[in-house]
VEXNUBA-122144 format. One record per residue: x, y, z of N, C-alpha, C in turn; residue in three letters. Coordinates in steps of 0.1 Angstrom, whole numbers, padded with zeros to 4 digits, always signed. Layout:
BEGIN
XYZXYZXYZala
...
//
This chain:
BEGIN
+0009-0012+0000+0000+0000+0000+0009+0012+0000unk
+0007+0026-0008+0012+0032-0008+0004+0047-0010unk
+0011+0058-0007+0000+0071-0010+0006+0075-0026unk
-0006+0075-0037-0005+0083-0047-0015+0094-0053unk
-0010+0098-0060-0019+0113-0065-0018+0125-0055unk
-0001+0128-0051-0002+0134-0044-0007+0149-0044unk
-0016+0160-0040-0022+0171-0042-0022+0179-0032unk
-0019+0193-0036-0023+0206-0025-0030+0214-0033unk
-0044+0215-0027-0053+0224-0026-0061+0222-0042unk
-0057+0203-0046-0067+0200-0055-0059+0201-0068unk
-0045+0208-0064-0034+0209-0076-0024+0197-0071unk
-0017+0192-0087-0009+0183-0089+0007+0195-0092unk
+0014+0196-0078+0025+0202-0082+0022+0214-0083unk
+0014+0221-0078+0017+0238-0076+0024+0249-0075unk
+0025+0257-0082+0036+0266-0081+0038+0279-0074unk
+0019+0283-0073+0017+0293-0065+0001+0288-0059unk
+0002+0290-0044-0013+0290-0043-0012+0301-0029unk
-0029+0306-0028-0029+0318-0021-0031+0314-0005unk
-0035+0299-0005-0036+0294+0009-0025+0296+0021unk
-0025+0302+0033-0015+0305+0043-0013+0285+0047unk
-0022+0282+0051-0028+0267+0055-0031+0258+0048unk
-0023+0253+0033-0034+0246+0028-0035+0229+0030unk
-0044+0222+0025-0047+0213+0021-0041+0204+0014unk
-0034+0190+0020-0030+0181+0014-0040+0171+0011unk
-0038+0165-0002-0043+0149+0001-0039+0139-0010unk
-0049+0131-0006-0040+0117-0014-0048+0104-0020unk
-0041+0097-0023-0052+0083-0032-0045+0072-0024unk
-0051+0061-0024-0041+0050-0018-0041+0040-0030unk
-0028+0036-0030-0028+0023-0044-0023+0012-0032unk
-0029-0003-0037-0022-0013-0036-0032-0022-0024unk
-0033-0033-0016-0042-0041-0009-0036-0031+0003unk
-0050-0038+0011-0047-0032+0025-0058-0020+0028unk
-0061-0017+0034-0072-0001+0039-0063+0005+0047unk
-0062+0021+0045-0054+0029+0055-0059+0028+0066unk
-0053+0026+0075-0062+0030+0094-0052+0043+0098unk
-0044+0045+0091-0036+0060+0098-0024+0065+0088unk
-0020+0074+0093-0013+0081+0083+0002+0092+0089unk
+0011+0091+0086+0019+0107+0089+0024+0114+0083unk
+0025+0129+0082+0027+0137+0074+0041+0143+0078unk
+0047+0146+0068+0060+0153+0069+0062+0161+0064unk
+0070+0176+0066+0068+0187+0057+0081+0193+0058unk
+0088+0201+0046+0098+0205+0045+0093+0221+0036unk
+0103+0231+0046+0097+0240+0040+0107+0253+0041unk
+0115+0250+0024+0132+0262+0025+0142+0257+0030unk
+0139+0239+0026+0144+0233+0026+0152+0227+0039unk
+0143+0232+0050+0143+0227+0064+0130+0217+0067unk
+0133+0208+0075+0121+0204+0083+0113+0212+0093unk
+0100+0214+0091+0091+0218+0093+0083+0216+0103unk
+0080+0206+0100+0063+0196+0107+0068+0181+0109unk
+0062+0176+0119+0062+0161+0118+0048+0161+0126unk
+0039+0152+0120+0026+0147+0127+0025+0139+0136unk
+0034+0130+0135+0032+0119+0141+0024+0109+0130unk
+0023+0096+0141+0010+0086+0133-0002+0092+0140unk
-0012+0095+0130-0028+0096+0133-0035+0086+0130unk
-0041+0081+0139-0049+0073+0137-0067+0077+0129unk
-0064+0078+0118-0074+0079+0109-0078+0070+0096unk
-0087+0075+0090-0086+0070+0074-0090+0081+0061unk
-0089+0092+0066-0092+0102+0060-0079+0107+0052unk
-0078+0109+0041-0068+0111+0033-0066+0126+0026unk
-0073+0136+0036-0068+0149+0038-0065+0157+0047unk
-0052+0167+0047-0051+0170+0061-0045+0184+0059unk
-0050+0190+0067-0042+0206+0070-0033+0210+0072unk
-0022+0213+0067-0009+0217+0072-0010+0228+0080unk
-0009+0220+0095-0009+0235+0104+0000+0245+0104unk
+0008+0244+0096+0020+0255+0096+0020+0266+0089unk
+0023+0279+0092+0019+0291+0084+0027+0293+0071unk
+0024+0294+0060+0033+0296+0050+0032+0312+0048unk
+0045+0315+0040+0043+0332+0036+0045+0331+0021unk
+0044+0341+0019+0046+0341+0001+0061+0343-0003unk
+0064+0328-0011+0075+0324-0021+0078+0316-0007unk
+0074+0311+0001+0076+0295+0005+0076+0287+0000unk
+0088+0278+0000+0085+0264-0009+0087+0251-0002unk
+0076+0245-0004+0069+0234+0006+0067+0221+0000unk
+0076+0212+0009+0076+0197+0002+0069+0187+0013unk
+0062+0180+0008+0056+0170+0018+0055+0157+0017unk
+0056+0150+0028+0054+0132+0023+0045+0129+0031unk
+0038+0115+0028+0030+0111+0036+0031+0097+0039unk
+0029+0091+0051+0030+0075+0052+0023+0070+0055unk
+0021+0058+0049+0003+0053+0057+0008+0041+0063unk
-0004+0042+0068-0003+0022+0078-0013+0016+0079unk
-0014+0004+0074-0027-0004+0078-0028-0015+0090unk
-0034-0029+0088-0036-0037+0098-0025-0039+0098unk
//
């Protein structure tokens, strides 16, 4: 199982978007159902964010962290099932 169709804010690879907070999400390929997930975030080529594991199955999530304009923001995500 793995996360693909990675997107922010409904774009594939964005170059500019006007969100301070935006919106990640994702598709799952491969057997298995997600039960949780964690997000990683790099931003100016520092680490940023770490989530932790969430225990969910929802495959969107808010990057709590404030961006400013000409931030450039990289994210991964890991899932986990049974």
């Amino acid at each position: 199982m793995k996360a693909v169709r990675l997107r922010t804010e409904f774009l594939n690879d964005p170059i500019g978007i006007d969100v301070r907070h935006p919106r990640i999400m994702w598709n799952v390929k491969g057997s298995g159902m997600q039960k949780a997930f964690q997000v990683k975030a790099i931003m100016n080529g520092k680490e940023c964010y770490e989530s932790g594991k969430i225990v969910s199955d929802e495959r969107m999530f808010r990057l709590p962290v404030e961006m400013k304009s000409r931030d450039i923001v990289e994210w991964s995500v890991l899932l986990f099932d049974d």
